[in-house]
N, C-alpha and C positions, 0 to 999 in steps of 0.2 A: 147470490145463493151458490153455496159449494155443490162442485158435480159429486153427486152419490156414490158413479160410479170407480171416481177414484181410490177408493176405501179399497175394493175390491179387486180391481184386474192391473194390470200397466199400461200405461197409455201408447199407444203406438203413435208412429210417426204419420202424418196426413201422404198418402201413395204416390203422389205428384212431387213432396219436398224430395231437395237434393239428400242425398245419401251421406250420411255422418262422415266425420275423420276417421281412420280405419288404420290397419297395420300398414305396411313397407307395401307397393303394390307389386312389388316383387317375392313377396312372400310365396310359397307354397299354399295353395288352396287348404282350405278345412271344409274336406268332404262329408255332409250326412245324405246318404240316401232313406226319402223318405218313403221309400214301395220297395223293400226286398222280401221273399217269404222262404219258408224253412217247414217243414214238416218229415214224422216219419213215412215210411212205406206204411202202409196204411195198416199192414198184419200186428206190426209189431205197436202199435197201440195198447194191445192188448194188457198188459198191466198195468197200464195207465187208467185203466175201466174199472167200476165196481165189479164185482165177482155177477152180481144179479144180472146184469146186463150182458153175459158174456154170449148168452145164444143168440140174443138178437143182432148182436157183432157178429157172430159166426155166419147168420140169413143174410146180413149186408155183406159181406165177403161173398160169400155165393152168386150175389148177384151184379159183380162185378162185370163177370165175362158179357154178361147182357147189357150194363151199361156201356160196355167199351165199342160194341160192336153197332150199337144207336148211332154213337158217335161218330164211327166211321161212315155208317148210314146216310146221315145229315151234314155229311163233309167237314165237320170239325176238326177229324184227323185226319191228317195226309200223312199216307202209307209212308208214300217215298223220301219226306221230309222224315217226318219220325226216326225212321231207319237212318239217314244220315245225322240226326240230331245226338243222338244218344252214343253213336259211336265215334264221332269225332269231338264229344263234351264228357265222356263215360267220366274220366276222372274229375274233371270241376264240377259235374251234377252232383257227385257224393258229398259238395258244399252244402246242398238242400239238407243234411242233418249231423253230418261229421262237422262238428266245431274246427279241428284243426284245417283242414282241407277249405273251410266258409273262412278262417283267416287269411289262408292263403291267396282265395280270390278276389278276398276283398285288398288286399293288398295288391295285389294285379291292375286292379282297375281304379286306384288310387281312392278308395273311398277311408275314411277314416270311422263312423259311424253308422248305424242303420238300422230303421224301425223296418219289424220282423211280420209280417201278416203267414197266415198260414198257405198251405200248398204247394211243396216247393214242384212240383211237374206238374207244369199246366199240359202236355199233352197227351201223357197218358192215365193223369188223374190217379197214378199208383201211389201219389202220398199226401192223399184224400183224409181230412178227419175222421172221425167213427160218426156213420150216420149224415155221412154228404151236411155237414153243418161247416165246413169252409169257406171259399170264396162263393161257394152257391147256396150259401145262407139266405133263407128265407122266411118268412112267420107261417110258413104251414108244416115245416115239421111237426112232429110228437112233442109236445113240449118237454116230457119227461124223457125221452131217447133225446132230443135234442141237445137237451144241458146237460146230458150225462155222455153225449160224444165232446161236448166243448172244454167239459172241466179235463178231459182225457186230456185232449190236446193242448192245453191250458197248463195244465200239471207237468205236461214234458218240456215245454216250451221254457217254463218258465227253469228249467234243469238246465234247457241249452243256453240261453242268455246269462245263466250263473257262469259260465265259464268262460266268459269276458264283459262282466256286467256295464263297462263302461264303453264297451262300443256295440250293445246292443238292446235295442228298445223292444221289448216282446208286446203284441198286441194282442189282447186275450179275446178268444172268442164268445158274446154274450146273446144268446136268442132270446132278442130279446119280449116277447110278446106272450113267454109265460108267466109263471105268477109272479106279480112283483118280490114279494118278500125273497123268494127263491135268487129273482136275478141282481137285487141289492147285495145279495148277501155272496153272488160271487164276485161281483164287482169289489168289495172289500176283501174277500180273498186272495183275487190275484194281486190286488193290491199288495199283499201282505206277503205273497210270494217273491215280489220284485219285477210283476209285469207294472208295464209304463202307460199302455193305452186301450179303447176297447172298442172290436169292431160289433156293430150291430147289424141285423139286417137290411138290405136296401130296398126289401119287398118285405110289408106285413102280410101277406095273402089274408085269409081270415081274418087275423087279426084286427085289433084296435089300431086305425093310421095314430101316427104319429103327433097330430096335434092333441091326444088324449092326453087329459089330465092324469090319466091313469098313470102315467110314465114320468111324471113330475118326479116321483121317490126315486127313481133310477137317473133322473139328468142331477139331482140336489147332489147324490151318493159319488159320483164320479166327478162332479165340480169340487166337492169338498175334500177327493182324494186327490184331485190333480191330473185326472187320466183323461186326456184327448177322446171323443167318441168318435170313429170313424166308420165311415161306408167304401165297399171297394168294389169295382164292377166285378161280374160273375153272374151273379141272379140278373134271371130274364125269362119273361113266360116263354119259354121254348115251346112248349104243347100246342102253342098259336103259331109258331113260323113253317109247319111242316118241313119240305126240305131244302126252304129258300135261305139259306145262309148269310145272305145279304141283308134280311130283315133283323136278325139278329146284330150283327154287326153295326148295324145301324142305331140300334137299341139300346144296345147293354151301355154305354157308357153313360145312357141318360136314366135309368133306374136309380144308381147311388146319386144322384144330383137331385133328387125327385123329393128325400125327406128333407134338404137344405130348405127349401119355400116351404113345406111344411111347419117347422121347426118356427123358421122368421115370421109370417104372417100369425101365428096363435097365439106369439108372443112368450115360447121358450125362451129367449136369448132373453128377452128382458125380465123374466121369475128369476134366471141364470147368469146371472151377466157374468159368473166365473168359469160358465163352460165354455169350452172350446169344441167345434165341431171341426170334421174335416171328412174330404172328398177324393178318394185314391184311386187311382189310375183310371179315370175318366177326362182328361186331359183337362185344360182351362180354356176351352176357346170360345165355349158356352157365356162364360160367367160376362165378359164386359156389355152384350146386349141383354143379359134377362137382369145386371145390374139394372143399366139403362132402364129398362122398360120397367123395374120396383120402385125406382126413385121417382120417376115421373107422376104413378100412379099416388104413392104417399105425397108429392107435394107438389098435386093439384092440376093433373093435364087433364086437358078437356075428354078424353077417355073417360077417366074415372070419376069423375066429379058426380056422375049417379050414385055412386056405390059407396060405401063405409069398408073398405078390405082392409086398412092397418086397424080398427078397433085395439087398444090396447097397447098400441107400441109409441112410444115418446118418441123416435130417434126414426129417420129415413133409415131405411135396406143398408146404405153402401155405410151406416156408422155400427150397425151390428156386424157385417162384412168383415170390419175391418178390427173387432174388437173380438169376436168369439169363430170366425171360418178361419179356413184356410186349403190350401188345394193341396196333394200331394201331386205334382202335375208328371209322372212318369213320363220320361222321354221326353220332357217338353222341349216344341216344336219351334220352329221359328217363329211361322205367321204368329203363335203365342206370347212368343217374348217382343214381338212388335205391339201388341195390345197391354204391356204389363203396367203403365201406366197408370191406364182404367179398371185391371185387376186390383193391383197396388204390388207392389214390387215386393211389399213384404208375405204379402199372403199367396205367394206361390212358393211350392216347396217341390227341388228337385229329386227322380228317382229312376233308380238302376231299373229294377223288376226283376235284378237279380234274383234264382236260373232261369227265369222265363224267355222262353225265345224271341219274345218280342220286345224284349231289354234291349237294353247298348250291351252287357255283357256278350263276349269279354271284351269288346271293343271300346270299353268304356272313353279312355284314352282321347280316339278317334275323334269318336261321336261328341263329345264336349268341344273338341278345338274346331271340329264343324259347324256348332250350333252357335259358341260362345266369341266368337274370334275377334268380333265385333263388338260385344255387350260391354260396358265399363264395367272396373276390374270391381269397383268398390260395389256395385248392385249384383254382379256376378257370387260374389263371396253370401251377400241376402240368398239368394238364390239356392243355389250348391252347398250352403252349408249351415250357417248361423241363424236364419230364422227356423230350420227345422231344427235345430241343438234349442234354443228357447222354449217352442212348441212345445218338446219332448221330453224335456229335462236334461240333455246330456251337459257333461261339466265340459265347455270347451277348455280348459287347462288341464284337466288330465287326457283331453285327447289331441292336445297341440302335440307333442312327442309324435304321437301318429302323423301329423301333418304333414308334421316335417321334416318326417322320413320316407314319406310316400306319399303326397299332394302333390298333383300336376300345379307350377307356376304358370302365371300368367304368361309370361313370353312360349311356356308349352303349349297353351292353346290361341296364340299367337296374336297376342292383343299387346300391342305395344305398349312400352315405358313409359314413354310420354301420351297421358292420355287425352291433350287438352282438344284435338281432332276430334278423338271421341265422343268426349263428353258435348261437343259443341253440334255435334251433328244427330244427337239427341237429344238436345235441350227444347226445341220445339213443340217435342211430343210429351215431354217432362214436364213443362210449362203449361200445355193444354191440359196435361190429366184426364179427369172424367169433364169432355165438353159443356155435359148437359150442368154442370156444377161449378164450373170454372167461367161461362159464357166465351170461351174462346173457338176458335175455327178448328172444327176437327183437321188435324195434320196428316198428312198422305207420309208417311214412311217409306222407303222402299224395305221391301223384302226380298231377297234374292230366291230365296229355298225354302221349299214346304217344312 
C-alpha cells in the first residue's frame, strides 16, 4: 500500500542517516537565522491601527510608565545593564526597525537570511505591539483589541520585509483563540501581504487548549497557505512568581513547548500532515527525553500499557517529529548539538535573537566558531542555514550572492579541510541515533562547553 502521506509533504531524511553530498566544504556558510525580531517604538504604530481603536492605544501608552517600573520591581530589568546596553549598541539597535541599518547588521554577523518575530527590545519593551500581543502573547487578551494590535503590527511588518523580501521571512502575529472566521481570515491576509509564517499564543489562558477541534479551520488555513505556525517564549503566568525571578526563568521556555504534545497526542499533525509547527527560542535540550518518553508510550512500555493516549495517531511521536516540528534552537548550545542525533539534525534550526541581548549579536562570528568548531561541515550547513531556508521558503539561489559575500567559511569557524577525524569521531553517536529505536548502546560523547 502506498504511503498517503507522500502526496502531500516531502519526505525528510531518517535523523541518524549520514548527511547528503553538499557543495565545496570550503564554501562560505548560507546563513538563515531562524529567531531575529523587528518592531516599531511602540507610538508610532499608530497608523498602522484603525482609526476606532485609537484611544484605547492611547490608555495602553499611558500605562507604560507602570509597566516599566513592575519590571524593574521583579528584577527583569537591570538598571545598570540597560544603561550600558543601549549606549554602547545605540546605532545597531536602530536595526530593530530601519531596514538599511538591519542590512547592515545582518551583514556584520554574517547572516544571509532571517525569519522576523516581533519586539525588537527585549529590555525596555519600547517596541512592544499595540496591546502587549508580541512575544507575551497570550489567549486572555480582548480578542477584539487583540487582532486589531496584531494586524497593526502585521501591516508594518509586512512593509519592512518588502524592502528586502528575499532575505526576510515576516512572522505575522495571530491571537489565536478568537473567532475563528476572524483569525482564518488574517491568516490569508498576511499571506497575501508577503508575510511567510505565524506566531500563535503559547498560553490559551481562557481559552479553548489547543487540542480543540475548534482550531482545525485555522491549522487547514495555514497548511494550505504554506505558513509555518510558531510559538516563541515570552508568555508566562508571571502573577504566580511574585518577585522570585528564578521561577520564571525556569518557566518561560517550557510554555511555547507546552502546545507541541498538545498538537501530537489529539492528532493535529495527522488531520495536517502539511502543517508544519515550530518552537523558538526555547532551546532543544527538552526535546530528545520527552521524544524518548512519547515513543515508548505509543509503542508499548509497560508504563502505558493501561492507558489509550495515541487514540487516533497511525505513526509513533518521533515520525510526526520529524515530518511537521522543528525547533528554532536560538543560541544553540553545545550539550544540544551533542544530542542532535535524537533530535534529528534536520529539525534543529539555528538563531541570532538578533537585537536581543541574549543573542550572539554582534558577536555573531565568535560565538559560531565556538560552538561549531567541531560539528561536520556538511550537518553544520543543515543547521545554520538550509533546513531553515526549506522551512521558510527562502530561495537559496537568490540568496547564494549573499553567501558568498559574507558567510563565515568553514576554516573561519575553524573546522578543518579534511573532515574525515571528524566525521569518524561522531559516527558513533550518528550510528546510535535515537537508542530507544535503533537498539544500540546509548554513546557517551564528550562535551567540552555548556
Amino acid at each position: 500500500m502506498s504511503d498517503p502521506y507522500q502526496d502531500t509533504t516531502t519526505a525528510r531524511r531518517a535523523p541518524h542517516d549520514g548527511p547528503p553530498a553538499g557543495p565545496d566544504p570550503r564554501d562560505p556558510y548560507l546563513i538563515v537565522s531562524s529567531d531575529c525580531h523587528a518592531g516599531l517604538p511602540t507610538e508610532e504604530y499608530r497608523p498602522y491601527l484603525e482609526h476606532r481603536f485609537h484611544r484605547a492605544f492611547d490608555d495602553f501608552l499611558a500605562g507604560r510608565d507602570a509597566r516599566r517600573a513592575a519590571m524593574t520591581r521583579l528584577g527583569v530589568r537591570n538598571e545598570t545593564f540597560a544603561t550600558q546596553w543601549f549606549e554602547e549598541h545605540e546605532e545597531g539597535l536602530r536595526g530593530g526597525w530601519d531596514p538599511a541599518q538591519r542590512a547592515k547588521e545582518l551583514d556584520g554577523d554574517g547572516v544571509a537570511a532571517e525569519v522576523v518575530f516581533p519586539d525588537a527590545d527585549a529590555v525596555d519593551s519600547s517596541t512592544a505591539a499595540p496591546f502587549g500581543v508580541g512575544l507575551g502573547l497570550t489567549g486572555d487578551q480582548d480578542p477584539e483589541l487583540g487582532m486589531a494590535g496584531a494586524r497593526a503590527h502585521n501591516r508594518w511588518l509586512a512593509e519592512f520585509c518588502a524592502t528586502d523580501p528575499e532575505r526576510h521571512c515576516g512572522v505575522a502575529l495571530l491571537p489565536l483563540t478568537g473567532e475563528v472566521d476572524t483569525v482564518v481570515a488574517e491568516v490569508h491576509r498576511a499571506r497575501a501581504d508577503g508575510l511567510g509564517a505565524l506566531m500563535v499564543p503559547a498560553m490559551w489562558g481562557a481559552g479553548a487548549p489547543y487540542h480543540d477541534r475548534r482550531y482545525d479551520p485555522v491549522w487547514a488555513a495555514a497548511a494550505e497557505a504554506g505558513m509555518p505556525v510558531l510559538t516563541h517564549s515570552g508568555a508566562a503566568p508571571r502573577e504566580e512568581y511574585g518577585d522570585h525571578l528564578g521561577i520564571f526563568v525556569t518557566e518561560v521556555t517550557w510554555w511555547p513547548a507546552r502546545p507541541l504534545w498538545f498538537l501530537l497526542w489529539s492528532g493535529v499533525f495527522e488531520r495536517h500532515p502539511g502543517l508544519r509547527f515550530g518552537v523558538a527560542e526555547s532551546g532543544c535540550w527538552w526535546l530528545p527525553n520527552l521524544l524518548w518518553f512519547m515513543d515508548r508510550l505509543y509503542l508499548g512500555a509497560h508504563g502505558g500499557k493501561k492507558l489509550s493516549p495515541f487514540a487516533g495517531l497511525r505513526r509513533p511521536p518521533h515520525e510526526y517529529l520529524d515530518r511537521n516540528v522543528f525547533v528554532c534552537a536560538t543560541n544553540t548550545k553545545r550539550r544540544e548539538l551533542a544530542q542532535r542525533y535524537e533530535i534529528g539534525v534536520d529539525n534543529i534550526l539555528w538563531g541570532s535573537d538578533f537585537p536581543h541581548p541574549e543573542g550572539t549579536w554582534p558577536r555573531t562570528r565568535q560565538w559560531l566558531a565556538d560552538t561549531f568548531h567541531d560539528i561536520p561541515v556538511t550537518e553544520t550547513r543543515r543547521i545554520l542555514g538550509t533546513s531553515a531556508a526549506e522551512v521558510f521558503g527562502f530561495d537559496a539561489d537568490r540568496l547564494a550572492p549573499h553567501a558568498r559575500r559574507i558567510g563565515p567559511t568553514p576554516a573561519e569557524l575553524g573546522q578543518p579541510a579534511d573532515q574525515s577525524a571528524v566525521e569518524a569521531a561522531w559516527r558513533p553517536a550518528r550510528e546510535t541515533g535515537r537508542h530507544w529505536l535503533t537498539g544500540r548502546d546509548f554513546p557517551f560523547v564528550g562535551v567540552t562547553r555548556a
